[in-house]
C-alpha atoms as one frame of an Amber mdcrd trajectory, in Angstrom:
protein
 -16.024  22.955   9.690 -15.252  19.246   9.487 -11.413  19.234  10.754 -10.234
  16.590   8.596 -12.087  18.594   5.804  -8.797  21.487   5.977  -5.545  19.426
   4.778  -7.856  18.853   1.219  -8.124  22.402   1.364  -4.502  23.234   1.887
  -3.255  20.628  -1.062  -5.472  22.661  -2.845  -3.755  25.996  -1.874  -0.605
  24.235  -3.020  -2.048  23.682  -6.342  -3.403  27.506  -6.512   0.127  28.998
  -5.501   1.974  27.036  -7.873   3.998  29.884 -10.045   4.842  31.942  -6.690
   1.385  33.364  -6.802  -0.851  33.402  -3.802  -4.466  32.061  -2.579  -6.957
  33.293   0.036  -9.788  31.622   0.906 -13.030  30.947   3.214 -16.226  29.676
   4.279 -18.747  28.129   6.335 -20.325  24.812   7.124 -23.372  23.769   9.144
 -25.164  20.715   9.716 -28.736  19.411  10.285 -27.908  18.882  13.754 -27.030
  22.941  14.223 -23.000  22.605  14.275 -22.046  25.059  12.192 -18.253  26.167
  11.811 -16.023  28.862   9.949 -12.773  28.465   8.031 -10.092  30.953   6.964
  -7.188  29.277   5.077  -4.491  31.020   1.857  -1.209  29.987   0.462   1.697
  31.427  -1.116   4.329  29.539  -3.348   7.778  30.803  -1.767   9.048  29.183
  -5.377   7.715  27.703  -8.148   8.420  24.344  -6.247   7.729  25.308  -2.486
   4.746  26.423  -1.466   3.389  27.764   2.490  -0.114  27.033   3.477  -2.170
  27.673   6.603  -5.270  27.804   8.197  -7.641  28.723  10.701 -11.087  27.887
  12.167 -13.954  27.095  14.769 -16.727  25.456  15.064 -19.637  25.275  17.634
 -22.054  22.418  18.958 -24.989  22.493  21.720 -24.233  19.548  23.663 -27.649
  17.183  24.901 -26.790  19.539  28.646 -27.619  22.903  27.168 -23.622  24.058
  26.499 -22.167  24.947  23.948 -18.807  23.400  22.558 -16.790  25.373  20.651
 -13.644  24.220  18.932 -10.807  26.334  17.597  -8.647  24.844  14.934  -5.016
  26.158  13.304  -2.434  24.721  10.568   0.574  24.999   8.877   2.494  23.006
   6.297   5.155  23.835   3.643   5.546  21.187   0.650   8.543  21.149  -1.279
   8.463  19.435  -4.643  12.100  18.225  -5.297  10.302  16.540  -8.976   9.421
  13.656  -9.327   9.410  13.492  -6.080   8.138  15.788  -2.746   8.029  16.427
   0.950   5.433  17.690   3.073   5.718  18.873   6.669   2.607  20.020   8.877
   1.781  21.081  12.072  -1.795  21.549  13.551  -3.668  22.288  16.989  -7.009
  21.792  17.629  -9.569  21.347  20.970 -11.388  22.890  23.647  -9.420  23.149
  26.253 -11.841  22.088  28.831 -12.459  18.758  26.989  -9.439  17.871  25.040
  -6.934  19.301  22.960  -4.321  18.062  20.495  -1.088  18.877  19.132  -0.134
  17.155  15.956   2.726  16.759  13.397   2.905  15.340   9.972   5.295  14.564
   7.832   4.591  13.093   3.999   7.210  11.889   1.354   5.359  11.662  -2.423
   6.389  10.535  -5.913   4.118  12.613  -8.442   4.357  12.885 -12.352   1.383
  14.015 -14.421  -0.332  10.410 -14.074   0.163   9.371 -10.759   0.827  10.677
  -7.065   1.608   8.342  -4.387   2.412   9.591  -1.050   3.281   7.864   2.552
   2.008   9.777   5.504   3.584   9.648   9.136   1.541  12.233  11.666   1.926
  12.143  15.422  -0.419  13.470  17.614  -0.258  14.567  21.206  -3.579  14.599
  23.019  -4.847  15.960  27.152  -8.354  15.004  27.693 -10.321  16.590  30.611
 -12.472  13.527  32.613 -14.714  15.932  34.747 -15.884  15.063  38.293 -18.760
  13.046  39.309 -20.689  12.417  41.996 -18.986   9.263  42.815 -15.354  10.151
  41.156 -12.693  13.303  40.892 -12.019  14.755  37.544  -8.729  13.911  36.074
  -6.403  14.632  33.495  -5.315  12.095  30.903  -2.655  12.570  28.694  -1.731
   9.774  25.857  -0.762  10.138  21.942  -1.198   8.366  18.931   0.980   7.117
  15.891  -0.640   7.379  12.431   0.604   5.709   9.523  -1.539   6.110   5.797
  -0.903   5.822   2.234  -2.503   7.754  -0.658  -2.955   7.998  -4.348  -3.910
  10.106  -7.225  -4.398   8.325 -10.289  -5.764  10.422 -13.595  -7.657   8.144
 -15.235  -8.255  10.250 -18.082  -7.605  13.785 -19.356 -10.555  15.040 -17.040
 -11.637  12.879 -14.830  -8.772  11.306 -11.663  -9.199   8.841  -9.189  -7.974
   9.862  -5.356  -7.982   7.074  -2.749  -6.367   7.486   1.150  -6.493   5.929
   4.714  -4.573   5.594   7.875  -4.331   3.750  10.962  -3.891   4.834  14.120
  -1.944   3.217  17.164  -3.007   4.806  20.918  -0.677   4.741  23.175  -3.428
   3.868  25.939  -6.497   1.416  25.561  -9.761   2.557  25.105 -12.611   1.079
  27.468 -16.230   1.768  27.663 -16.380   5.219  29.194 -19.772   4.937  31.701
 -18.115   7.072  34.156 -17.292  10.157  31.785 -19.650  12.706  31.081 -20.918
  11.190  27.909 -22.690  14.242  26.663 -20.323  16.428  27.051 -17.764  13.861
  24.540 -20.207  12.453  22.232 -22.691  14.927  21.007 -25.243  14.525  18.419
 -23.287  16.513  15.678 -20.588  15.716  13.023 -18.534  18.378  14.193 -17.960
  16.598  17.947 -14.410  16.590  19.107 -14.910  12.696  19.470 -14.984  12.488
  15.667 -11.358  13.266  15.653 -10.259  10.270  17.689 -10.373   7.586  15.393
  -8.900   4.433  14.872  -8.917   4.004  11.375 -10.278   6.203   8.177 -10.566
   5.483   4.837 -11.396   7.072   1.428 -12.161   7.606  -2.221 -12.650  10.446
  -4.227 -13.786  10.997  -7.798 -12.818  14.016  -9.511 -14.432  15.262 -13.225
 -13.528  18.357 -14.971 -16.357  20.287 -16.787 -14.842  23.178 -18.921 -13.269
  25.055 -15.843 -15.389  23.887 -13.175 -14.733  20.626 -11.340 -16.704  18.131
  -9.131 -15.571  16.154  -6.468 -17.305  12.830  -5.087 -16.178  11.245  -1.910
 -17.104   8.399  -0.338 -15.212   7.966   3.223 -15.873   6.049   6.520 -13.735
   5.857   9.438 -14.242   3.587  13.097 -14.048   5.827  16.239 -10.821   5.218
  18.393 -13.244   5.173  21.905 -15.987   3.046  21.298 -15.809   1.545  17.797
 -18.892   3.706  16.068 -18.301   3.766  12.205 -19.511   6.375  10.278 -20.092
   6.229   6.440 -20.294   9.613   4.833 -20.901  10.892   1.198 -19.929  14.216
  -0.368 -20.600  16.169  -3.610 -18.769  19.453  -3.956 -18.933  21.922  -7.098
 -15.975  24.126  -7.791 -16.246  26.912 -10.266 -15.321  30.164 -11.317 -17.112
  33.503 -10.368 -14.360  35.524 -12.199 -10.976  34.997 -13.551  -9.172  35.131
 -10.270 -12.235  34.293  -7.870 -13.629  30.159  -7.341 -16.346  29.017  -5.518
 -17.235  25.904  -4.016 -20.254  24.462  -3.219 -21.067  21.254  -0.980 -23.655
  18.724   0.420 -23.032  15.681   2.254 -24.759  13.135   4.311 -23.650  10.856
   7.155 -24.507   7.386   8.716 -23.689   7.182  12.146 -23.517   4.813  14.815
 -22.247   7.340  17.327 -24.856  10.655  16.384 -27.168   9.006  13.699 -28.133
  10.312  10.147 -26.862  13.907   9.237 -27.007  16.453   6.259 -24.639  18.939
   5.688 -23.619  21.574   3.651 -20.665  24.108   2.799 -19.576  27.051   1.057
 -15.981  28.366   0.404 -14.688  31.588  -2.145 -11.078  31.585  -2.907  -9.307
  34.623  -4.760  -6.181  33.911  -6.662  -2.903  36.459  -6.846   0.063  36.587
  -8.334
């Protein structure tokens, strides 16, 4: 899947576990490009005001060479909701190991009452990138990290319908330069799901959110500048959550991007979730 697609998906598994109750969940998302990726992610509320979340998943790209990139992806945060106000701690790996790999940490302090959630987001991540040899230079490792400092808010701006809006900036702790001497197509392949999509200097975001009886939709608009060589992508989203039974959701999703860095992209997704108590 989409990486940045997961911590949604885990906020969400806080909301499911709420009452000490518990949340598995699933699914699968591909692209017109061929990236296609898998997702495993649950949640159980230790109380009725913590709750443990995690996740797992991988995707896979054919890169413009003929190989195949495959990235493995795994989370973990516990939120504690002290009312009216919260904490939320997170850890996260992701990569290929022969290209690069990341560990990150998060850390979120929120104020949240029934008509408003605000939240300030600290997460630091910890990158190795794998320059591989050319003709006319060795490969190398380079190792550098990244502060990232966002805000977000939830605002209902009616008894069914709320307003969502997020971004975050990112400080390297190395510049970025035009990269002619790395193996390009091995970094910035023509799907949505490249590893270069992660390294970005700056994302930002809104999301609409209508209730329907006891199915929801969500519409997101979000675009973010890549950290390496300044691409933007705009992308759009339209998911449709509803229930197949009284403890089983699904949601269904279609999106399209605008890219400077791998062009114009459709994409879909599909996740079940069963609720516990």
């Amino acid at each position: 899947m989409c990486l940045r697609r997961l911590v949604p998906l885990l906020l969400l598994c806080n909301v499911a576990t709420a009452a000490e109750g518990f949340m598995l969940g699933g699914g699968v998302e591909g692209d017109s490009d061929d990236g296609l990726s898998f997702a495993a992610l649950g949640g159980v509320g230790l109380t009725e005001k913590t709750w443990l979340t995690a996740a797992l998943a991988r995707s896979a790209v054919d890169l413009a060479d003929g190989r195949e990139l495959e990235t493995d992806y795994a989370d973990i945060e516990l939120d504690h909701h002290f009312d009216p106000i919260g904490i939320r701690l997170g850890a996260a790996y992701w990569g290929d190991s022969d290209v690069l790999t990341s560990n990150d940490w998060r850390a979120s302090g929120y104020f949240k009452n029934d008509a408003v959630t605000v939240s300030l987001d600290y997460e630091y991540r910890d990158f190795e990138l794998i320059i591989p040899a050319t003709n006319f230079s060795p490969g190398r490792r380079l190792l550098f990290d990244a502060d990232g400092f966002g805000l977000s808010a939830r605002i209902a701006t009616s008894d069914t319908t709320s307003l969502r809006l997020r971004g975050i900036k990112y400080d390297y702790s190395v510049p970025f330069r035009p990269v002619e001497n790395v193996d390009a197509a091995r970094l910035l392949s023509v799907s949505r799901l490249s590893l270069i999509n992660s390294l970005v200097d700056h994302r930002a975001g809104v999301t609409l959110s209508i209730e329907v009886g006891d199915s929801a939709w969500d519409i997101d608009l979000t675009t973010w500048e890549g950290a390496i060589n300044g691409s933007r992508t705009k992308s759009l989203t339209v998911r449709f959550l509803t229930p197949l039974s009284q403890r089983t959701d699904a949601e269904f999703g279609i999106g399209y991007d605008d890219s400077e860095l791998y062009g114009d992209v459709t994409f879909f997704s599909l996740y079940l979730f069963f609720y516990g108590d």
